[in-house]
C-alpha distance (Angstrom), angle and dihedral (degrees) to the residues before:
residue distance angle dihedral
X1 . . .
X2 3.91 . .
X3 4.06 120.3 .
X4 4.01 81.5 -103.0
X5 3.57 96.3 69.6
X6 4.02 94.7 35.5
X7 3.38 91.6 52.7
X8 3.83 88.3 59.8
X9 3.48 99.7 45.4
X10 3.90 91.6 43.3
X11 4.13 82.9 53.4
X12 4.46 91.6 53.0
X13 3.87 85.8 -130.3
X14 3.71 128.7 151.8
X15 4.14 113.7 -96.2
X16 3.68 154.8 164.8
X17 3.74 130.1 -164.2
X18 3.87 115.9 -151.3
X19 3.98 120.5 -167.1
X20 3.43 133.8 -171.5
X21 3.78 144.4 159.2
X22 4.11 110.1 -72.7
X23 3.51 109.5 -137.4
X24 3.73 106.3 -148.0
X25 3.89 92.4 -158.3
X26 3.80 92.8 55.1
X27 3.88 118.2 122.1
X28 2.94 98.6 -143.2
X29 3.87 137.1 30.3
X30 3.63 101.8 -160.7
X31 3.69 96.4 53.3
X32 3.31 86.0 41.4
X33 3.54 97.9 74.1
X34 3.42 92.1 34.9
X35 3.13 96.1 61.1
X36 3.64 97.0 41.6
X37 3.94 94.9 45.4
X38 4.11 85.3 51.0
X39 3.91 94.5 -123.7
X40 3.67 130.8 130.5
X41 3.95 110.6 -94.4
X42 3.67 90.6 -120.5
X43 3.12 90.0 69.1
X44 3.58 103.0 52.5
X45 3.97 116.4 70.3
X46 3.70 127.5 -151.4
X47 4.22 111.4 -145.7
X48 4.26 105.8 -131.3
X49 4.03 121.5 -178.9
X50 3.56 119.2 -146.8
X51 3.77 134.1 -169.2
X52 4.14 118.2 -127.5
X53 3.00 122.1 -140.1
X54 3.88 93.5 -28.8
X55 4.10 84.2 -70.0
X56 3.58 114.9 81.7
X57 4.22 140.5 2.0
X58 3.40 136.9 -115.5
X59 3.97 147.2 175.2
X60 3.25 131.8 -103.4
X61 4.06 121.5 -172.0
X62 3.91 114.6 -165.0
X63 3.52 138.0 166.3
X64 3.63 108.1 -88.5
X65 3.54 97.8 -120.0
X66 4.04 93.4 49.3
X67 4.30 127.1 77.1
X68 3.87 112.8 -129.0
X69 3.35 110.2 -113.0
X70 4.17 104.3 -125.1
X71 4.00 82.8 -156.9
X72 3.57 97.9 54.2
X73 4.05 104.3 42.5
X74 4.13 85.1 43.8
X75 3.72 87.4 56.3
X76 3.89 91.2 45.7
X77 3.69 84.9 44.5
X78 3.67 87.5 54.8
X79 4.01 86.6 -126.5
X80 3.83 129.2 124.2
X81 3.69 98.9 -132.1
X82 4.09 140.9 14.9
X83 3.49 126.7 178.2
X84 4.13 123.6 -174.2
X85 3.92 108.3 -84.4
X86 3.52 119.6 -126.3
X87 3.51 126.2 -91.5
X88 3.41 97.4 -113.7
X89 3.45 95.8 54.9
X90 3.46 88.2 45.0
X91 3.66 92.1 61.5
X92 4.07 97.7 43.2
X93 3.54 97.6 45.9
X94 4.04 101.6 42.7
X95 4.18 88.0 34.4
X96 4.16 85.5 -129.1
X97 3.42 143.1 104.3
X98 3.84 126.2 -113.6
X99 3.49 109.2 -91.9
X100 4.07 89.5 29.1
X101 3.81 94.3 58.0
X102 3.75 106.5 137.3
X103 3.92 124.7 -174.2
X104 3.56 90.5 -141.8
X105 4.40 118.7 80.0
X106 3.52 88.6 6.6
X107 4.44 99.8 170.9
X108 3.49 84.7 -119.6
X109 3.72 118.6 30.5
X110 3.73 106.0 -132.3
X111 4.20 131.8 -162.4
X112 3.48 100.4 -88.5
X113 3.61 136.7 -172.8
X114 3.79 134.4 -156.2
X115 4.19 125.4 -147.2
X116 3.57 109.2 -110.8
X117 4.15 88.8 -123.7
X118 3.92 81.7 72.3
X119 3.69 87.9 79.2
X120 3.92 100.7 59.8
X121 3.93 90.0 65.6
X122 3.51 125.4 89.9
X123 4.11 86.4 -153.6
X124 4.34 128.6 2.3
X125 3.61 128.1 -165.7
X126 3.88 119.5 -126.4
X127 4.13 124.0 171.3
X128 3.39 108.2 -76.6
X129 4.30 91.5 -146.3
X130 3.91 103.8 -73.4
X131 3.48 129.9 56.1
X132 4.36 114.8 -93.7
X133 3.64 86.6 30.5
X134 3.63 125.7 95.5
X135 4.10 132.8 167.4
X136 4.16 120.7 -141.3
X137 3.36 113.5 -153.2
X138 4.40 135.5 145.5
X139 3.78 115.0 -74.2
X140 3.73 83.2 -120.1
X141 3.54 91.3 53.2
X142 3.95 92.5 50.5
X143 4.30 89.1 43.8
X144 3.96 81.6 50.0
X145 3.47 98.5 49.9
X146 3.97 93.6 41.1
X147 3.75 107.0 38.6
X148 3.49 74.8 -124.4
X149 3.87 117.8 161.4
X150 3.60 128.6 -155.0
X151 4.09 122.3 -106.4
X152 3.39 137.6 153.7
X153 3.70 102.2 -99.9
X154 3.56 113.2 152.7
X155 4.02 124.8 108.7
């Protein structure tokens, strides 16, 4: 069990876990999964953690086969500037690995902020806290879950 999947069945909501094989060659990890789960990469989201303005992090959650616009989720943010964070904060601050970063029992629960294309799904997919495993829940659900709000953040 990762703090992903605890977190939603601590919260009572609706879910599915989908595993596969990680291939550790793969380019990508988002399309990855989507194209191992057989679902249209717009409908899978990739979770990304930003630094504003130098001060103080926050999540991003894009379709995995969009970039997140540093403009747009430091305007939702309400900050002037954000800039990728590094992977090793990344990794201590969320408690996951890149690749298995899920929005969902993050160590330290972060602002975070959901693309708008979210909303035209019934269900998504985001990484469920390890890599080859992802969780499908309701965009609701995920915003729930998160405190995430929605904002156009795509590129």
């Amino acid at each position: 069990m990762t703090p992903a999947i605890n977190s939603a069945r601590h919260a009572g909501i609706a879910f599915q876990l989908h595993e596969y094989h990680h291939d550790a060659d793969a380019s990508s990890y988002g399309l990855e999964a989507a194209e191992k789960l057989g679902v249209a990469a717009e409908q899978v989201f990739k979770t990304l953690v930003v630094s504003l303005d130098g001060k103080q992090l926050a999540v991003g959650i894009v379709p995995v086969n969009c970039q997140l616009g540093l403009k747009r989720i430091a305007k939702a943010a309400g900050a002037k500037k954000a800039t990728m964070a590094s992977p090793e904060i990344v990794e201590r601050t969320t408690g996951y690995v890149l690749g298995g970063v899920s929005p969902l029992g993050q160590k330290k629960r972060l602002p975070t902020f959901i693309d708008v294309s979210a909303q035209q799904w019934s269900t998504l997919y985001v990484s469920a806290g390890r890599r080859g495993l992802e969780i499908e829940l309701s965009p609701e659900d995920l915003a729930a879950l998160s405190q995430g709000q929605f904002a156009a953040l795509s590129a």
